[in-house]
N, CA, C and O atoms as a Maestro MAE file, in Angstrom:
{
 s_m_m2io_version
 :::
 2.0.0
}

f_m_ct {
 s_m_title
 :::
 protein
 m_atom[332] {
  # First column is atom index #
  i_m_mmod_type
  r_m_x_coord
  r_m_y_coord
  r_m_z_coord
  i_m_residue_number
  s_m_chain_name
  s_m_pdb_residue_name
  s_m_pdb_atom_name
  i_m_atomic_number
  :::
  1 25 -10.766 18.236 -27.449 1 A "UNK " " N  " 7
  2 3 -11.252 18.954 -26.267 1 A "UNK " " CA " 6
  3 2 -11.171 20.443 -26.543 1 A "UNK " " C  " 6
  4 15 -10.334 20.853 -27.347 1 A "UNK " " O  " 8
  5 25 -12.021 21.302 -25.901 2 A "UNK " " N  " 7
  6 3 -11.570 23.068 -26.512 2 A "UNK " " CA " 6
  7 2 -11.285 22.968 -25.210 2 A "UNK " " C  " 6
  8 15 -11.196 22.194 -24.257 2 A "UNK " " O  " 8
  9 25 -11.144 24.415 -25.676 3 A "UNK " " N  " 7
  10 3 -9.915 25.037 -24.258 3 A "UNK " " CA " 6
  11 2 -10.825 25.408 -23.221 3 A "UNK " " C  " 6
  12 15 -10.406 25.499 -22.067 3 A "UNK " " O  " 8
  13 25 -11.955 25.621 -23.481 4 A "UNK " " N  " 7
  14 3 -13.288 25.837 -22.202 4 A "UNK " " CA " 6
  15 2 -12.986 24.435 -21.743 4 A "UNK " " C  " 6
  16 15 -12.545 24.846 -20.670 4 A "UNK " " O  " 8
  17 25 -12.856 23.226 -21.647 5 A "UNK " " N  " 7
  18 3 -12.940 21.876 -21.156 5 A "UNK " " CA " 6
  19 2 -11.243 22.173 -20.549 5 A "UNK " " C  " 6
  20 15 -11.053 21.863 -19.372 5 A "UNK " " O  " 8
  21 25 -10.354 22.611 -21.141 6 A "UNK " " N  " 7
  22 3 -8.974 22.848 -20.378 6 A "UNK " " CA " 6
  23 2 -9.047 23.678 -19.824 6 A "UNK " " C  " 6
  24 15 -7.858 23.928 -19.625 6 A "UNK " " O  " 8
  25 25 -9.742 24.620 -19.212 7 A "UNK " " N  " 7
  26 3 -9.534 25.902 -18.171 7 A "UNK " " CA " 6
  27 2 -10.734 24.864 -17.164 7 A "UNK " " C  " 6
  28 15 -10.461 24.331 -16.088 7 A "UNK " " O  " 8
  29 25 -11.573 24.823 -17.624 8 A "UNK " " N  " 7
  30 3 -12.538 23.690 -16.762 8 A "UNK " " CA " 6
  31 2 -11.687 23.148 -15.751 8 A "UNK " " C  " 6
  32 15 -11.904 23.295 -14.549 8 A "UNK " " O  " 8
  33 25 -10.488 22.372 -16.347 9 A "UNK " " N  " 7
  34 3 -9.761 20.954 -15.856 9 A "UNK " " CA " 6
  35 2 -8.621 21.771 -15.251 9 A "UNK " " C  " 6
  36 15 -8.652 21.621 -14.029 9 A "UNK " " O  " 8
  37 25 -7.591 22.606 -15.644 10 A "UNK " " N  " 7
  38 3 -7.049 23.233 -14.753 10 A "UNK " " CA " 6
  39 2 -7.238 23.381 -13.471 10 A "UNK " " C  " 6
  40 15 -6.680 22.989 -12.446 10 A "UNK " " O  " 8
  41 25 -8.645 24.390 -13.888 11 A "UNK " " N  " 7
  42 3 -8.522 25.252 -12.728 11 A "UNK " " CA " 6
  43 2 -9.233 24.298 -11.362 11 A "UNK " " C  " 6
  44 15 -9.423 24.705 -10.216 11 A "UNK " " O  " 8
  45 25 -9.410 23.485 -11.696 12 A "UNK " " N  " 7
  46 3 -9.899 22.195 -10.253 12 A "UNK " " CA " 6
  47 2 -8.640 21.024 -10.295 12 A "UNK " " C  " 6
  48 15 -8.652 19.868 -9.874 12 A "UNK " " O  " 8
  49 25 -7.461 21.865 -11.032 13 A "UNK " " N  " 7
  50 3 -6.367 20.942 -10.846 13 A "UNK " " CA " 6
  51 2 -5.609 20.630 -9.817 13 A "UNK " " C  " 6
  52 15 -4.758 19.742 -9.769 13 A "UNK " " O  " 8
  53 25 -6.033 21.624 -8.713 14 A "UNK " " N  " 7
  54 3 -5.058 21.546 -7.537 14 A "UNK " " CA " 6
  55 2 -5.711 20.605 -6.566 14 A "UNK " " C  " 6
  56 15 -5.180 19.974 -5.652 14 A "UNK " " O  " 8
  57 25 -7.236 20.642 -7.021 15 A "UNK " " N  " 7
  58 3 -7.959 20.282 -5.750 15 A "UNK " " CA " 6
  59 2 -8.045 18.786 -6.321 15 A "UNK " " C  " 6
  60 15 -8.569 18.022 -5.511 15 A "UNK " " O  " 8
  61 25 -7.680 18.230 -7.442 16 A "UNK " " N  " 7
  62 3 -8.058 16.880 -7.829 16 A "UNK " " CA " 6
  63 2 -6.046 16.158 -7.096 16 A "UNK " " C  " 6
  64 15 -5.707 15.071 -6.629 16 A "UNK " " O  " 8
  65 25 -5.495 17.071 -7.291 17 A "UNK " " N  " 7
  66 3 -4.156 16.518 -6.821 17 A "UNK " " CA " 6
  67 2 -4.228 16.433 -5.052 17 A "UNK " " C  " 6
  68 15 -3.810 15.404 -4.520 17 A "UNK " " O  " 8
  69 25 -4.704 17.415 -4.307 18 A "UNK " " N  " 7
  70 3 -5.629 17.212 -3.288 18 A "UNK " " CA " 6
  71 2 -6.399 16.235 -2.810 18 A "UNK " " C  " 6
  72 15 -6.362 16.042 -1.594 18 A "UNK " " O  " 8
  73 25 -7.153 15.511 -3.538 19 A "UNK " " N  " 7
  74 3 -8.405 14.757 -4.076 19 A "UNK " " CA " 6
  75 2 -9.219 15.187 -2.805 19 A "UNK " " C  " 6
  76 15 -9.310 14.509 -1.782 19 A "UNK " " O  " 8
  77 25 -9.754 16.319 -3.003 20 A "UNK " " N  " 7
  78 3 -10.716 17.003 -2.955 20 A "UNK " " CA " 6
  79 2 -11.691 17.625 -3.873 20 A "UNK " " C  " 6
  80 15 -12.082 18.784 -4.015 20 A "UNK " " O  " 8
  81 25 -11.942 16.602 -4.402 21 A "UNK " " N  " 7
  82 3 -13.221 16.444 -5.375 21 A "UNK " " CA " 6
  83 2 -14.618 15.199 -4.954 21 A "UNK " " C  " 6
  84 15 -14.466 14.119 -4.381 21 A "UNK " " O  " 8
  85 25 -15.595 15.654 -5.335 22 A "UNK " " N  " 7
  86 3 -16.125 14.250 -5.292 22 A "UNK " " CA " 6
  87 2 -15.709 13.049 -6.134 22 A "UNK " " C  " 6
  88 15 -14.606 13.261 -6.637 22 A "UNK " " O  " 8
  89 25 -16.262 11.754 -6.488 23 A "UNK " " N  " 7
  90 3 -15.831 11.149 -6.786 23 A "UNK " " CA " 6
  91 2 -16.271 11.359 -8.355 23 A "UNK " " C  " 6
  92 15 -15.367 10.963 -9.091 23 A "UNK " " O  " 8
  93 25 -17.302 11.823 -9.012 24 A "UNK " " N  " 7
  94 3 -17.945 12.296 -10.126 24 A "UNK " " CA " 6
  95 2 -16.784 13.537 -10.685 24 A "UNK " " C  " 6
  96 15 -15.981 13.266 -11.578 24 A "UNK " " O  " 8
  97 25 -16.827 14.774 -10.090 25 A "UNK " " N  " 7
  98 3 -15.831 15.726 -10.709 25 A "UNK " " CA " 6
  99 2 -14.417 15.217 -10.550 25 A "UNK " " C  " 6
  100 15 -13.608 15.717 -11.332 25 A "UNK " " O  " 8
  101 25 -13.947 14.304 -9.675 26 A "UNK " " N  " 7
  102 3 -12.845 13.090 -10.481 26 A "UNK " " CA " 6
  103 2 -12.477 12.767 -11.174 26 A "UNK " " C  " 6
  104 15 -11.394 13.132 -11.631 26 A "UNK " " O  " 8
  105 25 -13.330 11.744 -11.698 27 A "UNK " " N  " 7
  106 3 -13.677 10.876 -12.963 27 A "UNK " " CA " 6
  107 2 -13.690 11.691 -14.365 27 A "UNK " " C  " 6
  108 15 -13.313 11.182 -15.420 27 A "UNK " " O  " 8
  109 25 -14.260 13.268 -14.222 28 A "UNK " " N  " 7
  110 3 -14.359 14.182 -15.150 28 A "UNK " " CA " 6
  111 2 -12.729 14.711 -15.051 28 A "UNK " " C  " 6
  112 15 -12.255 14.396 -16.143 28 A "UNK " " O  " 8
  113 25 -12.070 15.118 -14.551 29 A "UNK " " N  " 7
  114 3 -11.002 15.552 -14.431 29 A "UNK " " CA " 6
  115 2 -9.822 14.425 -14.822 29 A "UNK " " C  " 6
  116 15 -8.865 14.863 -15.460 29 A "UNK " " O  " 8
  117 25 -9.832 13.278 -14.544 30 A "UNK " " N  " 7
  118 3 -9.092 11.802 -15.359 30 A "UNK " " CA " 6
  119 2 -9.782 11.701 -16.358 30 A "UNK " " C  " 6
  120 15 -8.937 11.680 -17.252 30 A "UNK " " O  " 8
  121 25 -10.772 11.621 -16.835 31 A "UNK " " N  " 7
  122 3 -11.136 11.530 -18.475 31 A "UNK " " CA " 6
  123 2 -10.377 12.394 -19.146 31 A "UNK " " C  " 6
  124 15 -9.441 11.954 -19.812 31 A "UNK " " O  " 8
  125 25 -10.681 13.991 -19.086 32 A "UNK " " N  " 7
  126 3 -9.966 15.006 -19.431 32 A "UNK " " CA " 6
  127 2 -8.805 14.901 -19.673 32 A "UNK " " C  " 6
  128 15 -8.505 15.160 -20.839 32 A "UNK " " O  " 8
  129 25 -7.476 14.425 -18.568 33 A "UNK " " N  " 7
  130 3 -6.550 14.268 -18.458 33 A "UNK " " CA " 6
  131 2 -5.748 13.209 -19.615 33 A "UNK " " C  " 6
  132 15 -4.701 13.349 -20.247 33 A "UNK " " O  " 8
  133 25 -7.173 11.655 -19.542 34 A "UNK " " N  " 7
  134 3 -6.448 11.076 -20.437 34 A "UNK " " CA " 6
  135 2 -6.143 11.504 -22.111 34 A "UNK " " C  " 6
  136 15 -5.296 11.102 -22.909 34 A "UNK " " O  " 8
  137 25 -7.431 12.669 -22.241 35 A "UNK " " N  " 7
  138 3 -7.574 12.524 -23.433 35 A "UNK " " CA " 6
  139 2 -7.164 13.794 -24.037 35 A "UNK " " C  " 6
  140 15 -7.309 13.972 -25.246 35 A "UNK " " O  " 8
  141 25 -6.468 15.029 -22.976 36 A "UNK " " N  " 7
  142 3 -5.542 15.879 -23.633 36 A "UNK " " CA " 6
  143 2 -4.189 16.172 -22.748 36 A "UNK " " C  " 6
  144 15 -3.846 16.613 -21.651 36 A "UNK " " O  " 8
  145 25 -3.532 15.509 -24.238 37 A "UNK " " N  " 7
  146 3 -2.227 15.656 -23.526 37 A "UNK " " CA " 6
  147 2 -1.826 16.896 -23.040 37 A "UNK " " C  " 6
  148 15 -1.538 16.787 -21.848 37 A "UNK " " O  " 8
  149 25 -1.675 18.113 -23.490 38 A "UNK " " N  " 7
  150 3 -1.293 19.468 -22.696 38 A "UNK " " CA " 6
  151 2 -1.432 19.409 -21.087 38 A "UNK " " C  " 6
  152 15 -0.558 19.648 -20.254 38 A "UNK " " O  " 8
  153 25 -2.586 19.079 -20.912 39 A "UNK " " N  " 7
  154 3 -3.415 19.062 -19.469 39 A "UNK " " CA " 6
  155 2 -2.765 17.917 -18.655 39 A "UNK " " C  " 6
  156 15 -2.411 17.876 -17.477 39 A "UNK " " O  " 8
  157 25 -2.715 16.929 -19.723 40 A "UNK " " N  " 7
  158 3 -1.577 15.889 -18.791 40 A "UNK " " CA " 6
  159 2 -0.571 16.087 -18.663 40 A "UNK " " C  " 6
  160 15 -0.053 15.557 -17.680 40 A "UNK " " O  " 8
  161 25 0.280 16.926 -19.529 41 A "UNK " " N  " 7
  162 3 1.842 16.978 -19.090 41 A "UNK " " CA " 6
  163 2 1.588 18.603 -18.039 41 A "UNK " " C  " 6
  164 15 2.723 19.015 -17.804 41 A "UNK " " O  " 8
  165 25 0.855 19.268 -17.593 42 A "UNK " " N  " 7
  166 3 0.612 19.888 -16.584 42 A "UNK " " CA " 6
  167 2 0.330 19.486 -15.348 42 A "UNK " " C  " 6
  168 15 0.751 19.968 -14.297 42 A "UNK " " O  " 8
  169 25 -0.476 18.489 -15.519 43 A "UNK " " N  " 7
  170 3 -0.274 17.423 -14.202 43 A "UNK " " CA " 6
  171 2 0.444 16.693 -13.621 43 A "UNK " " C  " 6
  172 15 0.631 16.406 -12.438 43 A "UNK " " O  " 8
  173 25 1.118 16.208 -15.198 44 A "UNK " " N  " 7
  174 3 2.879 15.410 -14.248 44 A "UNK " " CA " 6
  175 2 3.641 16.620 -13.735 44 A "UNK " " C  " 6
  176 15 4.556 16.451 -12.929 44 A "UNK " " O  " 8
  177 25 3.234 18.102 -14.259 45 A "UNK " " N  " 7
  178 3 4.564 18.933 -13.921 45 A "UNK " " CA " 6
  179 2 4.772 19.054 -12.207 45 A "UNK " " C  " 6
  180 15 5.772 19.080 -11.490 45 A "UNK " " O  " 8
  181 25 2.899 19.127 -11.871 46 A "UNK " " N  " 7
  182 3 2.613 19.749 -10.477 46 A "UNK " " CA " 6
  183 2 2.625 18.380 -9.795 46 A "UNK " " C  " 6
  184 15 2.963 18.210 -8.623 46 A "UNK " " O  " 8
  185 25 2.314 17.632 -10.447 47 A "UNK " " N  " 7
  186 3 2.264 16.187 -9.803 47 A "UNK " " CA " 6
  187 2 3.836 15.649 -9.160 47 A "UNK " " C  " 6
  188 15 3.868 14.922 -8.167 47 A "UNK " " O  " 8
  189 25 5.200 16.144 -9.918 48 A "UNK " " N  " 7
  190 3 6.262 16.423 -9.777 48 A "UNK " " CA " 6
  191 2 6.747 17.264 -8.281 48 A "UNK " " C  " 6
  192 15 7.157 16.934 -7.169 48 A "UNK " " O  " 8
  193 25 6.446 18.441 -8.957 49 A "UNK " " N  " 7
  194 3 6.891 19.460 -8.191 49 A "UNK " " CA " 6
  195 2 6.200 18.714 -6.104 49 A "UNK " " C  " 6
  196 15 6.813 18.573 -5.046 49 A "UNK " " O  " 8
  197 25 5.291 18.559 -6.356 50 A "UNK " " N  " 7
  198 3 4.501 18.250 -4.955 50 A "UNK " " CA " 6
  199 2 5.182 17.149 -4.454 50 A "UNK " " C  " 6
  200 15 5.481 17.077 -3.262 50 A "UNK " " O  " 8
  201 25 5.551 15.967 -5.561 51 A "UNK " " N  " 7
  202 3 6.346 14.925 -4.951 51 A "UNK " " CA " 6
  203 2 7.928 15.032 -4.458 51 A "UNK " " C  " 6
  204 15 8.510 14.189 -3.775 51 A "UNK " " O  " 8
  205 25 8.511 16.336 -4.993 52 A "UNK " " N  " 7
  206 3 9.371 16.642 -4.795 52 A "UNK " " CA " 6
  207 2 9.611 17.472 -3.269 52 A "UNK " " C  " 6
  208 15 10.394 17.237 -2.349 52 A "UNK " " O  " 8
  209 25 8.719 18.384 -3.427 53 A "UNK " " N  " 7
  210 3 8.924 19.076 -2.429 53 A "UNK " " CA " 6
  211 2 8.346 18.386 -0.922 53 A "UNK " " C  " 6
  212 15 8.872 18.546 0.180 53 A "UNK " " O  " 8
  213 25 7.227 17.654 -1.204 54 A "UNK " " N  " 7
  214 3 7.110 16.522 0.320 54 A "UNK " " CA " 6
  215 2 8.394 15.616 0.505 54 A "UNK " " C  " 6
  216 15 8.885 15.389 1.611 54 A "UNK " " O  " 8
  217 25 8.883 15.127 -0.677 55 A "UNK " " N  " 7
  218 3 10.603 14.802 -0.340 55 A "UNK " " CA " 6
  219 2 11.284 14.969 0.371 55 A "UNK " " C  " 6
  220 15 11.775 14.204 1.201 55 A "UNK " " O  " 8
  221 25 11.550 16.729 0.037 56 A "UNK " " N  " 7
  222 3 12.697 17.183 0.505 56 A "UNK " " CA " 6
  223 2 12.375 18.134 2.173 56 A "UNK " " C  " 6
  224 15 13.203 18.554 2.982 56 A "UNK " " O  " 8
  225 25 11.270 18.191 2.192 57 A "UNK " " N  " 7
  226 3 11.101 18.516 3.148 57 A "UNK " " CA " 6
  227 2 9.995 18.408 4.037 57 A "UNK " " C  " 6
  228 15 8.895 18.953 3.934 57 A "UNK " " O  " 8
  229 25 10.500 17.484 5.100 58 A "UNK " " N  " 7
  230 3 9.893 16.002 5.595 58 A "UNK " " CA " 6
  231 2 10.100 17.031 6.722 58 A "UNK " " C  " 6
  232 15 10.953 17.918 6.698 58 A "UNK " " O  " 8
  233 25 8.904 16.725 8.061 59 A "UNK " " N  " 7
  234 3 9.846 17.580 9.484 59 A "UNK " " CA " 6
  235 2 10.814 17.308 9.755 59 A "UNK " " C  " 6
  236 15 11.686 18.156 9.942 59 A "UNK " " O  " 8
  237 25 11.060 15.789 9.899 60 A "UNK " " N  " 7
  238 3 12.591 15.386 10.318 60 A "UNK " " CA " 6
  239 2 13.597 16.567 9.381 60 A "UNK " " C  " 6
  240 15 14.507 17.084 10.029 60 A "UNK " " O  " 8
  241 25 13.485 16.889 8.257 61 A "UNK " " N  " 7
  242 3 14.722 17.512 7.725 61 A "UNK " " CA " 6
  243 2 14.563 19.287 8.017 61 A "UNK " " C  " 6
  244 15 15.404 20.108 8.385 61 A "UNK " " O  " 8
  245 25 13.359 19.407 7.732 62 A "UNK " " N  " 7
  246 3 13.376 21.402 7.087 62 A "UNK " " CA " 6
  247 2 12.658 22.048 8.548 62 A "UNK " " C  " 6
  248 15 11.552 21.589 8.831 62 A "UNK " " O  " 8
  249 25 13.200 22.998 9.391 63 A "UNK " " N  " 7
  250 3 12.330 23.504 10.156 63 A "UNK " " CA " 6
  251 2 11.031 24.028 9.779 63 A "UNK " " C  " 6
  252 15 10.949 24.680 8.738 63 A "UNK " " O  " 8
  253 25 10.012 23.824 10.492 64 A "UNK " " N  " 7
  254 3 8.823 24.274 10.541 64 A "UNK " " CA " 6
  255 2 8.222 24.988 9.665 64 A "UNK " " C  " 6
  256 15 7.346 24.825 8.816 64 A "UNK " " O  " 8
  257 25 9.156 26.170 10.210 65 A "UNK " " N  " 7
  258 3 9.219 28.004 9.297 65 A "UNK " " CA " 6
  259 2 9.476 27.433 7.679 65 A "UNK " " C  " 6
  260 15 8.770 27.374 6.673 65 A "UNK " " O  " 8
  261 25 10.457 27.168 7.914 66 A "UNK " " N  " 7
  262 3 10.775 25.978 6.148 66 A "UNK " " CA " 6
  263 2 9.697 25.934 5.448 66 A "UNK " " C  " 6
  264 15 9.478 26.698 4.508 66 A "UNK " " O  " 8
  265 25 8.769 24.860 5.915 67 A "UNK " " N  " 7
  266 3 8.081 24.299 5.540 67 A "UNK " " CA " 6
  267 2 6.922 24.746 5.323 67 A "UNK " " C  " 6
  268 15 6.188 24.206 4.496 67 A "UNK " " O  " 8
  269 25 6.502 25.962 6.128 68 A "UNK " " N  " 7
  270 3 5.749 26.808 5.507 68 A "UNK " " CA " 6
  271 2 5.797 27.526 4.430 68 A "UNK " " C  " 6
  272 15 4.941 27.613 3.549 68 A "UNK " " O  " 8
  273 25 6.916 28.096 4.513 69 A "UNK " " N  " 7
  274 3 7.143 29.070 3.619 69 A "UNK " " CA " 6
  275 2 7.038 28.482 1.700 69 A "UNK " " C  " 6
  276 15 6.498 28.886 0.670 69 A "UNK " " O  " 8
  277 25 7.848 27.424 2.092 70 A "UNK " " N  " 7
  278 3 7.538 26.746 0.668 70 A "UNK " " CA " 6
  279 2 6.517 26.147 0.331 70 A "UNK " " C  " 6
  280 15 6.466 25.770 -0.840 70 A "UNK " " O  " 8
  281 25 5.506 25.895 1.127 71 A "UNK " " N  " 7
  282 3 4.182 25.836 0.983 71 A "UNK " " CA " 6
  283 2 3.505 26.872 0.410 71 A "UNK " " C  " 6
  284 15 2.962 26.857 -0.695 71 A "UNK " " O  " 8
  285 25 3.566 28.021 1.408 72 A "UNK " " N  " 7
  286 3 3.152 28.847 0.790 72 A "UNK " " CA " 6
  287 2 3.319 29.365 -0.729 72 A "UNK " " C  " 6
  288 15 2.475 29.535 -1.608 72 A "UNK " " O  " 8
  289 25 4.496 29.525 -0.719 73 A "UNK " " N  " 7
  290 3 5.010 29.735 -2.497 73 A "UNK " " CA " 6
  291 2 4.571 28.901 -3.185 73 A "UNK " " C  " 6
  292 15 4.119 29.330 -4.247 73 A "UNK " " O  " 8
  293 25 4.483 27.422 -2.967 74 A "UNK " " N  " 7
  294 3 3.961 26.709 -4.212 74 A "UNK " " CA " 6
  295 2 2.558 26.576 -4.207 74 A "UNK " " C  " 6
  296 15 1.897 25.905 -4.998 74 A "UNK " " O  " 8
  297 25 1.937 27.596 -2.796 75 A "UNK " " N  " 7
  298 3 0.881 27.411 -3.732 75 A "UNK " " CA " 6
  299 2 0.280 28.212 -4.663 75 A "UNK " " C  " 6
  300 15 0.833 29.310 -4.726 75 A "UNK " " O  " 8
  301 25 -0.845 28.049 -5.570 76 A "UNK " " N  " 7
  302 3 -0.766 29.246 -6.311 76 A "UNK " " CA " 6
  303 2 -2.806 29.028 -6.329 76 A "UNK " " C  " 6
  304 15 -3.575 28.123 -6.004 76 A "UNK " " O  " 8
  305 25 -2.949 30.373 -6.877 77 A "UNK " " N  " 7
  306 3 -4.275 30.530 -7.458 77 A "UNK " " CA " 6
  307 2 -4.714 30.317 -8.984 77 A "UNK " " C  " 6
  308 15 -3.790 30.352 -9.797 77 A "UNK " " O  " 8
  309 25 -5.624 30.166 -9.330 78 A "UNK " " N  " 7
  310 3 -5.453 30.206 -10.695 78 A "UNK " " CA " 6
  311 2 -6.689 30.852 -11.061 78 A "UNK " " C  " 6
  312 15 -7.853 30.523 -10.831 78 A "UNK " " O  " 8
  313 25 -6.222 31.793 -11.650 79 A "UNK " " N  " 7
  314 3 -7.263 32.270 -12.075 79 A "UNK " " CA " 6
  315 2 -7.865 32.354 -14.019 79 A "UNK " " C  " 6
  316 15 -7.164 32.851 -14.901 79 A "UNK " " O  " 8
  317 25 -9.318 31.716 -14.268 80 A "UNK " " N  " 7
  318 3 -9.465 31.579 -15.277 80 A "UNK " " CA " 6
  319 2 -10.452 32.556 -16.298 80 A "UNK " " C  " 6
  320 15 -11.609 32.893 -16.046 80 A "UNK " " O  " 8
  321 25 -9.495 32.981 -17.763 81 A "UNK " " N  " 7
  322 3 -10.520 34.043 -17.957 81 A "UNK " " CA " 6
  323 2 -10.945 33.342 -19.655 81 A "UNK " " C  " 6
  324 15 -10.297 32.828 -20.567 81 A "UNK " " O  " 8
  325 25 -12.410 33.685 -19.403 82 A "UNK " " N  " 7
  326 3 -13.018 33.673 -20.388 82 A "UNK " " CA " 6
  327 2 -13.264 34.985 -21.565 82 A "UNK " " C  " 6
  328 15 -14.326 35.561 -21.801 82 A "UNK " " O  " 8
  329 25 -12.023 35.206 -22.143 83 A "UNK " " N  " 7
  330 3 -12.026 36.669 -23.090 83 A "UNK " " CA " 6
  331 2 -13.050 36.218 -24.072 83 A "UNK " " C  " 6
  332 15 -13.399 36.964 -24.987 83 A "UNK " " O  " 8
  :::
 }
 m_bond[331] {
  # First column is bond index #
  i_m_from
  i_m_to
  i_m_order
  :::
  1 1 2 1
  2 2 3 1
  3 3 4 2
  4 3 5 1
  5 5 6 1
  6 6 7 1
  7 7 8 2
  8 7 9 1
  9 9 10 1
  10 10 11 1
  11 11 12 2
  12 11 13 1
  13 13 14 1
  14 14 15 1
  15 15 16 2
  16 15 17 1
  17 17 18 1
  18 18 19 1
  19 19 20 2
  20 19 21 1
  21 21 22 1
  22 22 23 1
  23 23 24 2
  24 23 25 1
  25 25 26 1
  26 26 27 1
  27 27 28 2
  28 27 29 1
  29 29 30 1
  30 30 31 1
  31 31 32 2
  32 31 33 1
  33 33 34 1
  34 34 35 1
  35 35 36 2
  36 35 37 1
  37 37 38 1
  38 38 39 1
  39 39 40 2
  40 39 41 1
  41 41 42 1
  42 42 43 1
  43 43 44 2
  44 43 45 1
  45 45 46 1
  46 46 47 1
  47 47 48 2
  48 47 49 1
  49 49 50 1
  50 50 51 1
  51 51 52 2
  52 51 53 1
  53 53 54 1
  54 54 55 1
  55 55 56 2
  56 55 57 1
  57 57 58 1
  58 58 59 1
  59 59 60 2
  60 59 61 1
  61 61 62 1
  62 62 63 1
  63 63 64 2
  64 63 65 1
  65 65 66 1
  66 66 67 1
  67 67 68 2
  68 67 69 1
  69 69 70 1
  70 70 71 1
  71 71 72 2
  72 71 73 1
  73 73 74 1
  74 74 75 1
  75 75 76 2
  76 75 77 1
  77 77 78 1
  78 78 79 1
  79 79 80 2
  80 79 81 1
  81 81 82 1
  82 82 83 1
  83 83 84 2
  84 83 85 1
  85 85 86 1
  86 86 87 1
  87 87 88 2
  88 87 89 1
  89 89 90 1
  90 90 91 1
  91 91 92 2
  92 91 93 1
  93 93 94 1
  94 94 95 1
  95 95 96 2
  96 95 97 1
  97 97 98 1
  98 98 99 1
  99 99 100 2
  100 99 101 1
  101 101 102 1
  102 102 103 1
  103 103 104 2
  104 103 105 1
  105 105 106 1
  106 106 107 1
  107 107 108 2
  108 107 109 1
  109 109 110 1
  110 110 111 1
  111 111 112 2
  112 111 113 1
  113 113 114 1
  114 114 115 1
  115 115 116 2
  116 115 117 1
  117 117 118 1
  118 118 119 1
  119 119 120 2
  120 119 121 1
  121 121 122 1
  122 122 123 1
  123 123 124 2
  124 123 125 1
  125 125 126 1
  126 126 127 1
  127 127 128 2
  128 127 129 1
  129 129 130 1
  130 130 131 1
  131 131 132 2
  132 131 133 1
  133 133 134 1
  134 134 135 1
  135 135 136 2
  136 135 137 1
  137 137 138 1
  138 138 139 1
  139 139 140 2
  140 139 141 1
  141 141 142 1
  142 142 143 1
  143 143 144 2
  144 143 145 1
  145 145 146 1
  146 146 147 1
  147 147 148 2
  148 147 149 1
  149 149 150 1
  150 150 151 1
  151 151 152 2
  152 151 153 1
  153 153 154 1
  154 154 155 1
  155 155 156 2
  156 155 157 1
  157 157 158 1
  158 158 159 1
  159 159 160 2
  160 159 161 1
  161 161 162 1
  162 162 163 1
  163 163 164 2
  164 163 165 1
  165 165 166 1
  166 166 167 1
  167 167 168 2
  168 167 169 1
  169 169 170 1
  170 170 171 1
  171 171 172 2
  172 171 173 1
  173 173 174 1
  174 174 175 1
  175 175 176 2
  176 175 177 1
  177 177 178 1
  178 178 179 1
  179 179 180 2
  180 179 181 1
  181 181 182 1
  182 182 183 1
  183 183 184 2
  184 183 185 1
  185 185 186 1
  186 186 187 1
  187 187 188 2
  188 187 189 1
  189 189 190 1
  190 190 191 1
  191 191 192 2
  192 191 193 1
  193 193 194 1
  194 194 195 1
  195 195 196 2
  196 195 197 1
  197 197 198 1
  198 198 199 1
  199 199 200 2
  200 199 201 1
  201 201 202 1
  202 202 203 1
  203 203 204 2
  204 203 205 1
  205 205 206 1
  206 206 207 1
  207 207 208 2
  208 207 209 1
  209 209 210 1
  210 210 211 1
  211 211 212 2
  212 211 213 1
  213 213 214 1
  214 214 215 1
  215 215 216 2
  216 215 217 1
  217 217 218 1
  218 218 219 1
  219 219 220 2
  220 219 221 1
  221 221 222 1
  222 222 223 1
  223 223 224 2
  224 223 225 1
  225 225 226 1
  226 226 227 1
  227 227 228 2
  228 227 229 1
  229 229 230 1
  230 230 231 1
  231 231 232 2
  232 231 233 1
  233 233 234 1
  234 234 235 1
  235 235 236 2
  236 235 237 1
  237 237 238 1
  238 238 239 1
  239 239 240 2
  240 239 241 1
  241 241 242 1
  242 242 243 1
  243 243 244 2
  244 243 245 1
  245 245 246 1
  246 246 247 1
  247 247 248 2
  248 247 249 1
  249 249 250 1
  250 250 251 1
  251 251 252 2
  252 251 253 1
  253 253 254 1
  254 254 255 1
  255 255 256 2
  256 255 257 1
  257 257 258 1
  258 258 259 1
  259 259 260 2
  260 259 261 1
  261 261 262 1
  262 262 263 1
  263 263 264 2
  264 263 265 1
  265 265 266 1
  266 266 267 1
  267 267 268 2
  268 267 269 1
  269 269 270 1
  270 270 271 1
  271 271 272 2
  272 271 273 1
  273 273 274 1
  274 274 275 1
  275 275 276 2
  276 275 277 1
  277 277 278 1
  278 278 279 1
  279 279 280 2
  280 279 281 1
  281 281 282 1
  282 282 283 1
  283 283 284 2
  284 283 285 1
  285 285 286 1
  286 286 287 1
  287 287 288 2
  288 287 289 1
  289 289 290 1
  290 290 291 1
  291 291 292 2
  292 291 293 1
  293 293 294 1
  294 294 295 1
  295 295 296 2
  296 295 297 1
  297 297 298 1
  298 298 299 1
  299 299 300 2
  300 299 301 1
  301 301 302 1
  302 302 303 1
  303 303 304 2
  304 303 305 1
  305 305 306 1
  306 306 307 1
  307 307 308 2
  308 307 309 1
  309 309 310 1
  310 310 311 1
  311 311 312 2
  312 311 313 1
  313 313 314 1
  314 314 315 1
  315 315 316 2
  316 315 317 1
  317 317 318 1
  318 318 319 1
  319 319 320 2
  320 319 321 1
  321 321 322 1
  322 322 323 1
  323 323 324 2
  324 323 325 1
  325 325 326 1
  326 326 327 1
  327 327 328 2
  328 327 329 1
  329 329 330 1
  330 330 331 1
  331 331 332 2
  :::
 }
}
């Protein structure tokens, strides 16, 4: 895969963990995934982190404010450059 196909797959990485993709830029984003590992162990990382943090803070546990806030922080932008 070149790294134009890994900034590709990144950067629609949040929205495929989302699954806010169609079902086509999906399928492109799991192909990708299976077939470079870098990109996959970036996905277990965030794939992690998201399962973790809906964990730990459930309404029953984290106030509101909480729960924003660490939302907010994890989420991020990504921005991709083609030098």
């Amino acid at each position: 895969m070149s790294g134009g196909d890994c900034s590709a797959a990144l950067a629609r990485l949040y929205e495929f963990l989302d699954n806010e993709l169609d079902d086509a830029d999906a399928d492109t984003i799991r192909a990708h995934l299976a077939a470079c590992e870098p990109c996959l162990d970036k996905f277990g990382v965030e794939e992690h982190i998201r399962a973790l943090v809906k964990r730990c803070c459930t309404a029953s546990r984290a106030p509101e404010t909480l729960r924003v806030r660490v939302s907010q922080v994890t989420t991020m932008t990504v921005i991709v450059r083609n030098d």
